[in-house]
C-alpha positions in Angstrom: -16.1 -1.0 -9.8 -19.0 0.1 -8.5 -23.0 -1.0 -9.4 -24.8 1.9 -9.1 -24.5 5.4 -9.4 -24.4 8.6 -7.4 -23.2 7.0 -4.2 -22.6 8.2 -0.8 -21.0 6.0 2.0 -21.7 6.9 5.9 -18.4 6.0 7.1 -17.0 6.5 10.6 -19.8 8.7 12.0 -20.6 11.4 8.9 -21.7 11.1 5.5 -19.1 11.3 2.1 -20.0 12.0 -1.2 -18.8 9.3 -3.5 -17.6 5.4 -3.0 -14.8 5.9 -0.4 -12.1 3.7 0.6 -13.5 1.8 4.1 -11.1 -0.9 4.5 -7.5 -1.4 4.9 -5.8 -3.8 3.5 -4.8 -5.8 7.0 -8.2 -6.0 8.3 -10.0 -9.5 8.9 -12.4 -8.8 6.2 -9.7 -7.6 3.9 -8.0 -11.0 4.1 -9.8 -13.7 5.5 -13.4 -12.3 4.6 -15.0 -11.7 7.2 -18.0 -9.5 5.4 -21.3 -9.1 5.2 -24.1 -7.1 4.5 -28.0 -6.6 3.9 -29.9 -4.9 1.0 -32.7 -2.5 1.1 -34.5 -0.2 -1.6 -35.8 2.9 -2.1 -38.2 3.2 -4.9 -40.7 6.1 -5.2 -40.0 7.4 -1.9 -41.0 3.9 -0.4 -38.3 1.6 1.8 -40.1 -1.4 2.3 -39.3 -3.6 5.5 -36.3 -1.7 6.1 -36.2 -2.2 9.9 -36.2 -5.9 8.8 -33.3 -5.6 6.7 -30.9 -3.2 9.0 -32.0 -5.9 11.8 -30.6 -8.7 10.0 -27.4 -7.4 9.1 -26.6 -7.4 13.0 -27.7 -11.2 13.0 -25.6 -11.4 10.3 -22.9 -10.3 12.1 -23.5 -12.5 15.3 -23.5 -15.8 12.6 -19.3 -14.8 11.5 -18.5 -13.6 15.2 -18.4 -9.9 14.2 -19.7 -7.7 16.8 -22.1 -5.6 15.5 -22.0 -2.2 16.8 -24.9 -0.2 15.6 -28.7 -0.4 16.8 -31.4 -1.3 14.4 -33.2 2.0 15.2 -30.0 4.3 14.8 -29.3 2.4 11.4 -32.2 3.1 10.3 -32.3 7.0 11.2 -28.7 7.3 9.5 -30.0 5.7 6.7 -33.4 8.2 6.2 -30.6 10.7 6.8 -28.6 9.8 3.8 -31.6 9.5 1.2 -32.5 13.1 2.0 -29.9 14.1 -0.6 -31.7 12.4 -3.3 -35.2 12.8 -5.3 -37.8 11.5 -4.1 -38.1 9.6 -8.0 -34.6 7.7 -7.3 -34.2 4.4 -7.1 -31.3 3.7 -4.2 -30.0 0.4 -3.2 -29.0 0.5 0.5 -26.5 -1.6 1.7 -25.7 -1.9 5.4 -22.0 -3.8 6.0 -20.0 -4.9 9.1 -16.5 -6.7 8.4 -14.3 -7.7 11.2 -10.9 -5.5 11.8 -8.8 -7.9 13.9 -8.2 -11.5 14.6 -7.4 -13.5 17.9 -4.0 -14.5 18.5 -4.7 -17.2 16.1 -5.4 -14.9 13.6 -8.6 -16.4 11.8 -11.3 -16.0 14.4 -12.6 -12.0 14.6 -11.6 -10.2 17.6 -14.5 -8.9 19.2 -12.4 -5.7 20.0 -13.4 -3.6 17.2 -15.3 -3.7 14.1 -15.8 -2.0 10.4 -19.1 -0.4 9.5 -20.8 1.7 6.5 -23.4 2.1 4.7 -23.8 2.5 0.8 -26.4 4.1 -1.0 -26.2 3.8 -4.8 -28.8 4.3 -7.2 -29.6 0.8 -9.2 -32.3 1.7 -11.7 -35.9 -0.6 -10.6 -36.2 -3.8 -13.1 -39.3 -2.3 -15.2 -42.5 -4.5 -14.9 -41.6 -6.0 -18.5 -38.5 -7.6 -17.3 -38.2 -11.3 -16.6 -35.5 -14.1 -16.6 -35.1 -17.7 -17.9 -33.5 -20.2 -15.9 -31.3 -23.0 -16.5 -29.6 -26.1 -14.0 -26.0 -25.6 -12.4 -24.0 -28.6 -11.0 -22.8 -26.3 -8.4 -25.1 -26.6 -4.9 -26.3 -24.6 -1.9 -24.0 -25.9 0.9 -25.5 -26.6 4.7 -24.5 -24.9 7.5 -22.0 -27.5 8.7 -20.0 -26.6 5.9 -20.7 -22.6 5.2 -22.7 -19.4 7.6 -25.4 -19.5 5.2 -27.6 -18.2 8.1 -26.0 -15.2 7.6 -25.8 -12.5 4.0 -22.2 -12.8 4.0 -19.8 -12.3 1.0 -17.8 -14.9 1.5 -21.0 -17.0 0.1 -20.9 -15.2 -3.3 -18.5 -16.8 -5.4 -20.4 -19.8 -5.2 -23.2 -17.5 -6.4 -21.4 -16.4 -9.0 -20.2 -19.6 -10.6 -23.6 -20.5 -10.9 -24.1 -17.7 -13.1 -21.1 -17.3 -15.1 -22.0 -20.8 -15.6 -25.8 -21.0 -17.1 -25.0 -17.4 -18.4 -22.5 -19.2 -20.9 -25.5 -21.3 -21.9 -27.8 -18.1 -23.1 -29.6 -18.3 -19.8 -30.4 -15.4 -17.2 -30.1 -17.3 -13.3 -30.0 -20.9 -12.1 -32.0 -23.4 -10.3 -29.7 -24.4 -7.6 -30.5 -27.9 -5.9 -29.9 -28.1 -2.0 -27.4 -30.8 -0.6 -29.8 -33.9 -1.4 -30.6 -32.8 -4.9 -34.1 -30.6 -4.2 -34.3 -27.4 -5.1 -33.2 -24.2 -3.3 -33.6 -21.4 -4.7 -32.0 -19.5 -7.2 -28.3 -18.0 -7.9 -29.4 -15.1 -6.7 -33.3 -14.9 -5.1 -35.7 -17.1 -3.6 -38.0 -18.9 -5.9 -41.5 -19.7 -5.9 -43.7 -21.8 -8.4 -48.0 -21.7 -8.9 -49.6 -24.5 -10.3 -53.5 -24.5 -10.3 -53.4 -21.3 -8.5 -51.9 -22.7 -5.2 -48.0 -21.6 -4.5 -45.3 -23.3 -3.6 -41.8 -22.3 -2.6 -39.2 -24.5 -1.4 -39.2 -25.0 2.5 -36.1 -23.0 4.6 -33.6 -26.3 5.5 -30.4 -24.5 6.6 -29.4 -24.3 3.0 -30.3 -20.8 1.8 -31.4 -17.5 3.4 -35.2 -17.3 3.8 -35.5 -13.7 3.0 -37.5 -11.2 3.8 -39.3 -10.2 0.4 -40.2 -13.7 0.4 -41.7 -14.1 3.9 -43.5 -10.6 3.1 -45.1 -12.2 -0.3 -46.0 -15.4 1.7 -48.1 -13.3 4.0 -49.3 -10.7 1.2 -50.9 -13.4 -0.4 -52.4 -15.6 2.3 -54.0 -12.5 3.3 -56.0 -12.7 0.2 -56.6 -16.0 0.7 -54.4 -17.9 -1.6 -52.9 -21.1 -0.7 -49.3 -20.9 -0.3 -47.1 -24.2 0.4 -43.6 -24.3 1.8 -42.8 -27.5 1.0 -40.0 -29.6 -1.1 -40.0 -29.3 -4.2 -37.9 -31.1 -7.1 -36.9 -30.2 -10.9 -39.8 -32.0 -11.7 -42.2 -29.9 -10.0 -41.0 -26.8 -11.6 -40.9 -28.1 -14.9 -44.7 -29.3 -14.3 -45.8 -26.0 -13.0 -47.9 -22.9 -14.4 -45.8 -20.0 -13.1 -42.5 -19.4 -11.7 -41.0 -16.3 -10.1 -38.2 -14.8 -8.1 -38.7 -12.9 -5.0 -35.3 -10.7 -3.8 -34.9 -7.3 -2.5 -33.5 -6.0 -5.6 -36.3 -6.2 -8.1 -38.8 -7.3 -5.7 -40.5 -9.9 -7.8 -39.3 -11.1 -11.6 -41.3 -13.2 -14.1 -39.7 -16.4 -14.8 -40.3 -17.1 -18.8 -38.4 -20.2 -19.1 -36.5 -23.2 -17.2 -34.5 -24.5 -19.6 -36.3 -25.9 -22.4 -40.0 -25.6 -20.6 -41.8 -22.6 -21.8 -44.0 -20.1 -19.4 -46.4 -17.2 -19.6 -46.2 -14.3 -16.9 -49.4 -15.6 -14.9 -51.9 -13.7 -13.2 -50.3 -15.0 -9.6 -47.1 -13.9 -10.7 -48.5 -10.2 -11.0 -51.0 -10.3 -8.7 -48.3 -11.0 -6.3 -46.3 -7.7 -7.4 -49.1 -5.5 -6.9 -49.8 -7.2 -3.1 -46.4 -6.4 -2.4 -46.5 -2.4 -3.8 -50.1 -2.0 -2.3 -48.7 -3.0 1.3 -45.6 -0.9 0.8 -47.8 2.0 0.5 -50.0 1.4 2.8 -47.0 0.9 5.5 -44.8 3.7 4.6 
């Protein structure tokens, strides 16, 4: 079932109305799920850092040995082709994939031969500035890269995203905390994390256990442009039960409020929205 709504799917050189079949049930992603993907938006006629995102899918791609076949520059041209058929008031999630088609002789590395690609545009409604989200602690943890590509935004990282959620869900809560491999935290089930206490931020430093992503590196630099302190560092339960302000930073809503972690109680702060209006500020400036 899809997401969103009003889709279209650029698949095998043209555009399709609607969520079309692109995958057949013997290829390598099919089976052995070899996926993955990047996210982009466009919100009032805005697509922030979308040359970042189509250029990560193809590293992406390089971290499960899938050959990525399609330029940065011609993804994104095929992508401003695609949102011509909406209104310039739509809110589109645009998702670049690659999955792998065949194996090697042994079957379960990707063959380098050929390889799957389309893009989906659906329209997600934005998360109004009102919205926020509590969080609560999973026992489930980031894995390291020994064990899992999490250099890479690949699906086959997911359902251990979504046991997270289903999990502190069942407990009344909206995301989870998620601890790296020696108990700090990571980030969230879903987005990157940051905390504010006495006006300085902090956000957990990038170990090899989750994707550092982009709205997060763009926030970083938003606000140390305007001169406030921001500390990639590591940070423990502890520290976000101690702190002022929390809030997530992902491509889909950009930045949400965090109002609770589990029992501790927080106000949306002024960092929290000054740091939303730095981000829609730049995008304007940049578009």
């Amino acid at each position: 079932m899809a997401t969103g709504t009003n889709i279209r799917t650029y698949f095998e050189g043209t555009w399709h109305q609607g969520d079309v079949p692109v995958m057949r049930a013997a290829d390598h992603g099919s089976w052995l799920g070899t996926t993955v993907f990047d996210g982009a938006r466009f919100v009032n006629g805005l697509m922030p850092d979308l040359d970042l995102h189509c250029a990560r899918v193809n590293r992406s791609a390089e971290a499960l040995m899938i050959t990525p076949t399609v330029s940065t520059e011609d993804m994104i041209a095929i992508t401003k082709d695609g949102l011509a058929k909406y209104s310039q008031g739509a809110a589109v999630y645009i998702r670049p994939m690659y999955w792998a088609i065949h194996g090697d002789p042994t079957a379960i590395v990707p063959s380098v031969e050929e390889t799957g690609f389309a893009i989906c545009l659906e329209e997600i409604p934005f998360a109004p500035e009102t919205a926020s989200t509590t969080l609560a602690l999973t026992k489930f943890r980031r894995p390291v890269i020994d064990d899992a590509v999490v250099n890479a935004k690949a699906g086959c990282l997911y359902p251990n995203n979504a046991r997270m959620l289903a999990e502190v869900r069942g407990r009344g809560f909206g995301n989870a905390l998620v601890a790296d491999a020696m108990g700090n935290v990571a980030e969230t089930a879903t987005a990157n994390v940051f905390m504010v206490k006495d006006g300085e931020v902090f956000t957990p430093i990038p170990n090899g256990t989750f994707l550092s992503g982009i709205t997060r590196a763009r926030h970083i630099t938003n606000l140390r442009s305007e001169g406030v302190t921001v500390h990639e560092t590591v940070l423990t339960f502890d520290d976000f039960r101690n702190a002022d302000e929390v809030f997530l930073s992902g491509n889909m809503s950009k930045v949400t409020p965090v109002t609770a972690f589990e029992d501790r109680q927080y106000q949306v702060g002024p960092v929290t929205r000054q740091t939303r209006e730095l981000y829609w500020d730049w995008a304007a400036s940049n578009a």
